[in-house]
C-alpha positions as CSV (number, residue, x, y, z in Angstrom):
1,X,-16.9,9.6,36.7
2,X,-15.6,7.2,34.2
3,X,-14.6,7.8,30.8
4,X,-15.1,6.0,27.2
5,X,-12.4,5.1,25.5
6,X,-13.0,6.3,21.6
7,X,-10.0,4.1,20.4
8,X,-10.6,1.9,17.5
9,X,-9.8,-1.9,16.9
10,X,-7.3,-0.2,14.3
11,X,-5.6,2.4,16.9
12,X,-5.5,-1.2,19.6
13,X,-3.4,-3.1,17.1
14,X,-1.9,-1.1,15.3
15,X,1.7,-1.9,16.7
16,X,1.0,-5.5,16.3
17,X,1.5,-7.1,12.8
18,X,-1.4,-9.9,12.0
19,X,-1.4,-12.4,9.0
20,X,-4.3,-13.5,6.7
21,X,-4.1,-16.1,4.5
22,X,-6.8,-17.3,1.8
23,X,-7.3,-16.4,-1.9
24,X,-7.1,-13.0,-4.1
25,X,-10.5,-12.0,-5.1
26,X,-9.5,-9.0,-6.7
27,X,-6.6,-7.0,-7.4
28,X,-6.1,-3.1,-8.4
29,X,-2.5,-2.3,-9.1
30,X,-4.2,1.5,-9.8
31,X,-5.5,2.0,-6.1
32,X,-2.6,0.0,-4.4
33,X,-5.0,-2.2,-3.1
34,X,-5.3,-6.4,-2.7
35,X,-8.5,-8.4,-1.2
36,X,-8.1,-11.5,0.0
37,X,-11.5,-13.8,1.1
38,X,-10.6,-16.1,4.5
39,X,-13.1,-18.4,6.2
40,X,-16.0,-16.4,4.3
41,X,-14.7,-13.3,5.2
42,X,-12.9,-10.3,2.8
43,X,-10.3,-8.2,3.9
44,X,-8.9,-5.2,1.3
45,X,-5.2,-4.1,2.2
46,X,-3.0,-1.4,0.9
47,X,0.1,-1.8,-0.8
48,X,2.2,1.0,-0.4
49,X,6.0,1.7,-1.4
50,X,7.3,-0.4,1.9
51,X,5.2,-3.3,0.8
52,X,7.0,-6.6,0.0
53,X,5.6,-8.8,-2.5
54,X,6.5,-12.4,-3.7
55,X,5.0,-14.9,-6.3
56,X,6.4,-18.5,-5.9
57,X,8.6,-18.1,-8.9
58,X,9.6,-13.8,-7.9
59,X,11.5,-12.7,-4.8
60,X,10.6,-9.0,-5.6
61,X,7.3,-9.4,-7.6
62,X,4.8,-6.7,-8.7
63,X,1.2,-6.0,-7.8
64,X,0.5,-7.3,-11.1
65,X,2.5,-10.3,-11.1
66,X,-0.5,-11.6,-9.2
67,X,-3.9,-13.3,-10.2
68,X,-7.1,-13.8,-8.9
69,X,-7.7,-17.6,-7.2
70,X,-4.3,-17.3,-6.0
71,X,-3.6,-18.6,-1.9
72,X,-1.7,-15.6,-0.1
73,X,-0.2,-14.9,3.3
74,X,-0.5,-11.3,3.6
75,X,0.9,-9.8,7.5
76,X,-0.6,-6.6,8.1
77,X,-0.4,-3.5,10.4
78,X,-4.3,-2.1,10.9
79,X,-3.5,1.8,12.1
80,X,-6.1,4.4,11.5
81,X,-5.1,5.3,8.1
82,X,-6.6,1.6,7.3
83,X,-4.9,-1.9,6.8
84,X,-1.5,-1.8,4.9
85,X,0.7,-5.1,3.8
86,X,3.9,-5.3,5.3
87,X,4.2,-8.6,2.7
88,X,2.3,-10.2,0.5
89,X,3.5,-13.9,-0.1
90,X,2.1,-16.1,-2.5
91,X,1.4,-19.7,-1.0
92,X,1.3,-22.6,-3.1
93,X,-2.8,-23.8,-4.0
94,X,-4.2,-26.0,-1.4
């Protein structure tokens, strides 16, 4: 007899924290939420109350202090509530 695992890639990682870094393709300070596009790829992370964000010129920046085009190095926990920002770090343009 064997059995199937039902356990997701978020459940797998979830105690792991991963980075993505590329540029902000949209922002919405309303829904807590940040997407980032890497190697053709878009990744939508929450930003919750734990969250630390940093521009290049604030150590304790806003959601809003942010702009679309911007380079970021987000680090991440992916748990099965979704994918929540431990930081979000702006990087200086490429």
């Amino acid at each position: 007899m064997f059995a199937i695992s039902s356990t997701s890639a978020a459940q797998m990682h979830s105690d792991r924290v991963m980075s993505w870094t590329g540029k902000i393709t949209s922002l919405s300070p309303m829904a807590h939420t940040v997407t980032v596009l890497e190697n053709g790829w878009t990744e939508t992370f929450r930003i919750d109350d734990h969250t630390k964000l940093s521009t290049l010129n604030k150590a304790e920046a806003k959601l809003g202090d942010f702009e679309r085009g911007e380079e970021v190095l987000v680090h991440y926990r992916a748990a099965n509530e979704g994918i929540t920002a431990n930081s979000v770090e702006q990087e200086p343009a490429k």
